[in-house]
C-alpha positions in Angstrom: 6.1 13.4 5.6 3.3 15.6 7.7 4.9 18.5 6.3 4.5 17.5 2.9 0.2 16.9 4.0 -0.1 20.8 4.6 0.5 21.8 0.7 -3.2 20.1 -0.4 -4.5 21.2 2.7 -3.7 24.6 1.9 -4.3 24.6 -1.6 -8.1 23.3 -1.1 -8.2 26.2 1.6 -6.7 28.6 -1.0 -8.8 27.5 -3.9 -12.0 27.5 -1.9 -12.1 31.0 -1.6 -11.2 31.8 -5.2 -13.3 29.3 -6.8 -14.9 29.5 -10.3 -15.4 27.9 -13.4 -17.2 25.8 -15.6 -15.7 22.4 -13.6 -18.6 20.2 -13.1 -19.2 16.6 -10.9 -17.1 14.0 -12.2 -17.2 10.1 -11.3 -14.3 8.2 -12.7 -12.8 4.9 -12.8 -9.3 3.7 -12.6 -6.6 1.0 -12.6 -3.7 1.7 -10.9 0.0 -0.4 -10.7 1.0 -0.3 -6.5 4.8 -0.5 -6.1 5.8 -0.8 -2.3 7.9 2.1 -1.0 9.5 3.7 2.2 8.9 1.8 5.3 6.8 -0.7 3.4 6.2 -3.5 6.2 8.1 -3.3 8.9 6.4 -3.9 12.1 6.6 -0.9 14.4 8.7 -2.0 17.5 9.5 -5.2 16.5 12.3 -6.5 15.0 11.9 -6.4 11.3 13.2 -5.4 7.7 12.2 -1.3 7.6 11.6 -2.4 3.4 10.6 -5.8 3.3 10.1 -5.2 -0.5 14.0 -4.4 -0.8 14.5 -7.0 1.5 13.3 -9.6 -0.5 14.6 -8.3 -4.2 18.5 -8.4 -2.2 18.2 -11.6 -0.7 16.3 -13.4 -3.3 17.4 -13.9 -6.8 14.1 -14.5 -8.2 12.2 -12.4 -6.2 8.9 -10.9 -8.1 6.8 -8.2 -7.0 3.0 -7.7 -8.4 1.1 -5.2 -7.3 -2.4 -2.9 -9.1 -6.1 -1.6 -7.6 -9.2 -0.4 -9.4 -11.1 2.9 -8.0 -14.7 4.3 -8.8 -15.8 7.0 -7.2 -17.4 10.5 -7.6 -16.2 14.1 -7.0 -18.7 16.6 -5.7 -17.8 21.1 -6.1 -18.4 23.5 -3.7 -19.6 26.7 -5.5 -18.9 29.8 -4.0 -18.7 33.5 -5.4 -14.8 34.3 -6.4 -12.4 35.8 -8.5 -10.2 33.7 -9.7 -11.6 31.7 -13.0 -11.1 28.4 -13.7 -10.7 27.1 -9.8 -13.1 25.0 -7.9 -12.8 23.2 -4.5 -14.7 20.2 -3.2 -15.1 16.7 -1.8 -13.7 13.1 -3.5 -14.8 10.4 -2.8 -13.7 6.9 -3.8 -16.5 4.4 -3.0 -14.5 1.1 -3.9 -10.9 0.9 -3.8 -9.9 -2.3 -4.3 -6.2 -3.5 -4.4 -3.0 -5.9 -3.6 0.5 -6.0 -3.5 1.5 -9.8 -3.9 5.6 -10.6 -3.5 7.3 -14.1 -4.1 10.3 -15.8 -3.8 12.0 -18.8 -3.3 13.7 -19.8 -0.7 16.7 -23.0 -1.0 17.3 -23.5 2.7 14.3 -24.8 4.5 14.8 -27.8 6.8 12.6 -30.6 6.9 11.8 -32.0 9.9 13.9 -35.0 9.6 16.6 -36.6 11.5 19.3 -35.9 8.4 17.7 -32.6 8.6 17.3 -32.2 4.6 17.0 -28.8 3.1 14.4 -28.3 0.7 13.2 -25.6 -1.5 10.1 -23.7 -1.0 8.3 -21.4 -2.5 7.2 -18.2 -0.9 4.7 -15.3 -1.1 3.5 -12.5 1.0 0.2 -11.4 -0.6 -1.6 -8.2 1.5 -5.3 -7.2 -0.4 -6.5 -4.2 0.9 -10.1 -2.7 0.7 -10.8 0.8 1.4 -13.3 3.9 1.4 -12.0 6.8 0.6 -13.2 10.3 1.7 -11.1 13.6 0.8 -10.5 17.3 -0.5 -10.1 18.1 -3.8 -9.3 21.3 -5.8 -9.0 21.2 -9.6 -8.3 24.1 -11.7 -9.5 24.0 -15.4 -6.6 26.5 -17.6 -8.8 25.4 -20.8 -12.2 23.4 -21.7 -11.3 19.7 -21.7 -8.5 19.9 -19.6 -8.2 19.6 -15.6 -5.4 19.5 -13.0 -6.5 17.9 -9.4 -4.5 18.3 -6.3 -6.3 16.0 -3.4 -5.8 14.3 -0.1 -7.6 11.7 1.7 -8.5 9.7 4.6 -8.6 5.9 4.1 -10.3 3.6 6.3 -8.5 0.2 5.8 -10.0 -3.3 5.6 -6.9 -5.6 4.8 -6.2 -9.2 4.9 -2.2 -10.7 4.8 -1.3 -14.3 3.5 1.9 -14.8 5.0 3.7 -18.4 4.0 7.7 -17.5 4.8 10.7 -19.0 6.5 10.7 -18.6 10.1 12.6 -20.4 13.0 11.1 -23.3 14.9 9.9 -21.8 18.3 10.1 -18.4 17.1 6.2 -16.9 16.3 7.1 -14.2 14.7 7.9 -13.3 11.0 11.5 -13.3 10.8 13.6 -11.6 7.9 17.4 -13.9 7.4 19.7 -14.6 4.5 20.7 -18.0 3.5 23.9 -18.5 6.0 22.7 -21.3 8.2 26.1 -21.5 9.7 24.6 -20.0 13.3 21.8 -22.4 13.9 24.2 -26.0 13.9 26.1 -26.8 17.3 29.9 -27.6 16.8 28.9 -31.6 16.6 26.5 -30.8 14.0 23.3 -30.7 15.4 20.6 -28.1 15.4 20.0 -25.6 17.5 16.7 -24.7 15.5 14.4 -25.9 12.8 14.3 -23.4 9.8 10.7 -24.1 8.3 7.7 -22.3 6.1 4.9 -21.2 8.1 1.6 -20.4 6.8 -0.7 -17.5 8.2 -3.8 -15.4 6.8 -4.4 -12.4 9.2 -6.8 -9.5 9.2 -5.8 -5.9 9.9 -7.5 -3.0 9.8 -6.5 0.7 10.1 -6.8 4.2 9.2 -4.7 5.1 6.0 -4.4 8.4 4.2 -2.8 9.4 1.2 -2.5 12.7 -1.4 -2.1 12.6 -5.3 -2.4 14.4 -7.9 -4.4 13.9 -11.4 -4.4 15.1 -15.1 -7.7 14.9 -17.3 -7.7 15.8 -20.6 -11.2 14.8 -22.7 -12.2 11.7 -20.9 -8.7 10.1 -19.9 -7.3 10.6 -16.3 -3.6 9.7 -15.5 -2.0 10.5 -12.0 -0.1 9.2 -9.0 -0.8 9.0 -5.5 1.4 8.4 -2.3 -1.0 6.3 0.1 0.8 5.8 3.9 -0.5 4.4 7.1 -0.4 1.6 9.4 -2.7 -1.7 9.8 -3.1 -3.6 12.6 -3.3 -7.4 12.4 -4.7 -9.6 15.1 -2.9 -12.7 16.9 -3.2 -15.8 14.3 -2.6 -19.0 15.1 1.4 -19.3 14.3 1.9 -15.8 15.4 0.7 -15.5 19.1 0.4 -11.8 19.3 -0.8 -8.7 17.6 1.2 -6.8 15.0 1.0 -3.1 13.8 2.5 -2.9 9.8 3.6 0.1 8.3 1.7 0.7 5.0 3.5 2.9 2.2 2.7 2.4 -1.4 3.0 4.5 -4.7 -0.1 4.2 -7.2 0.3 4.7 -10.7 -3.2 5.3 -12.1 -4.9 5.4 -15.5 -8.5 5.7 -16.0 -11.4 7.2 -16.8 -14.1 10.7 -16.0 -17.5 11.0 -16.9 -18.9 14.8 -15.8 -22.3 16.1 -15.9 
C-alpha cells in the first residue's frame, strides 16, 4: 500500500518542476458511490472479521450495502518557469466531504430473554458517517483545451460517528462476528450457556485518513476514483467498555462537476 503512495508523490515532485500551461483554479463539486474494500472494519488487535462487508454479504442472505459522499472544494496552481507544456502542480483542497457507508441485514437467531428462550428475528445495521477536510497535492496535465487528467493525494482528518445495533453474546462487550449455528452456546440438558441478543451503540471516532485518486475533466464534467485508507478510533460507549481502533478502506466512485476561472 505505502509503496503505491510514492507514485503521486513523485509525480507532483516531477510535474512541479516542468510545469506550464493554460490550467487555471478550479472548485468542483461531486457525488461519489463508497463501496467498502480491503480490511474494511476490522478492529486492529482484536478479534474481528478482517472484511466485515464480506462478512456480512456471506453470512447473510439479504444483506444490503449503501454507501455515497458529496465533495466541494477548490484546487489552487503553483506557477513556475518550465519546459514541459501543458503541466501544472498544486494544492487540492476539499473543504466538505461528507459521506456514509450504511450495511443491513437480518439476523433469525436472536434469543429473547425468556425462560423458553425464544428466538426472534431482528433487524440489523451498521451505519459509519464520516466527515472530513481534505488537504492534498495535485498535478493535472492538460493534452488539449477542455480536457484535464489529475493525479492527487491527500491527508484526511476524520470526524466519524458509528451506529452499531448487531448480535452479540450476553456478557461479552465487544462486537462479535458469528454464523447462525447456535449448537455451542446450549449445555447437554439444554440450557444456555449464553444469551445471543441485539445491542445498540452510537460511538464517535476520529482519526487521520488519507487517500490518492485520480480524475478526468472534459468541458465542465469530472469523473474519477479514489482509494481513501486509514484508521479511526472510537471511544468506550456504554455497551462496549473499552476503546476501539477500526480500519477504514473504501473505494469512491465520483461524478461531478468544475468551474475554473
Amino acid at each position: 500500500m505505502k509503496r503505491f503512495l510514492l507514485i503521486p508523490i513523485f509525480t507532483v515532485i516531477c510535474a512541479s518542476l516542468f510545469a506550464q500551461g493554460e490550467i487555471k483554479n478550479a472548485t468542483h463539486a461531486n457525488f461519489a458511490w463508497n463501496r467498502p474494500i480491503m480490511n474494511y472494519g476490522e478492529q486492529i488487535n482484536r478479534n474481528s472479521a478482517e472484511n466485515v462487508y464480506l462478512f456480512y454479504q456471506n453470512q447473510y442472505q439479504d444483506f444490503k450495502h449503501y454507501g455515497g459522499s458529496f465533495e466541494f472544494g477548490s484546487s489552487f496552481y503553483i506557477h513556475p518557469t518550465g519546459f514541459v507544456k501543458g503541466f501544472k502542480a498544486g494544492v487540492l483542497v476539499d473543504f466538505i466531504d461528507f459521506g456514509a457507508n450504511y450495511l443491513t441485514y437480518t439476523d433469525s437467531s436472536i434469543q429473547l430473554a425468556t425462560p423458553t428462550n425464544i428466538k426472534t428475528i431482528q433487524k440489523c445495521h451498521d451505519l459509519t458517517a464520516r466527515y472530513s477536510l481534505n488537504v492534498g497535492a495535485m498535478t493535472t496535465y492538460s493534452p488539449k483545451k477542455s480536457i484535464y487528467f489529475d493525479l492527487y493525494f491527500k491527508l484526511r482528518p476524520t470526524f466519524a460517528v458509528n451506529y452499531l445495533r448487531a448480535p452479540m453474546w450476553e456478557g461479552i462487550y465487544d462486537r462479535i462476528y458469528t454464523n447462525e449455528n447456535q449448537s455451542d452456546i446450549f449445555l447437554p440438558n439444554g440450557e444456555p450457556k449464553i444469551h445471543k441478543r441485539t445491542v445498540e451503540e452510537t460511538s464517535i471516532g476520529l482519526g487521520l485518513n488519507y487517500s490518492y485518486g485520480i480524475n478526468i475533466r472534459v468541458a465542465k464534467v469530472l469523473v474519477g476514483a479514489e482509494i481513501i485508507s486509514g484508521k479511526l478510533k472510537y471511544k468506550a460507549g456504554a455497551i462496549i467498555g473499552m476503546d476501539q481502533t477500526v480500519r477504514d478502506q473504501y473505494l469512491k466512485l465520483k461524478l461531478g462537476f468544475f468551474f475554473a476561472e
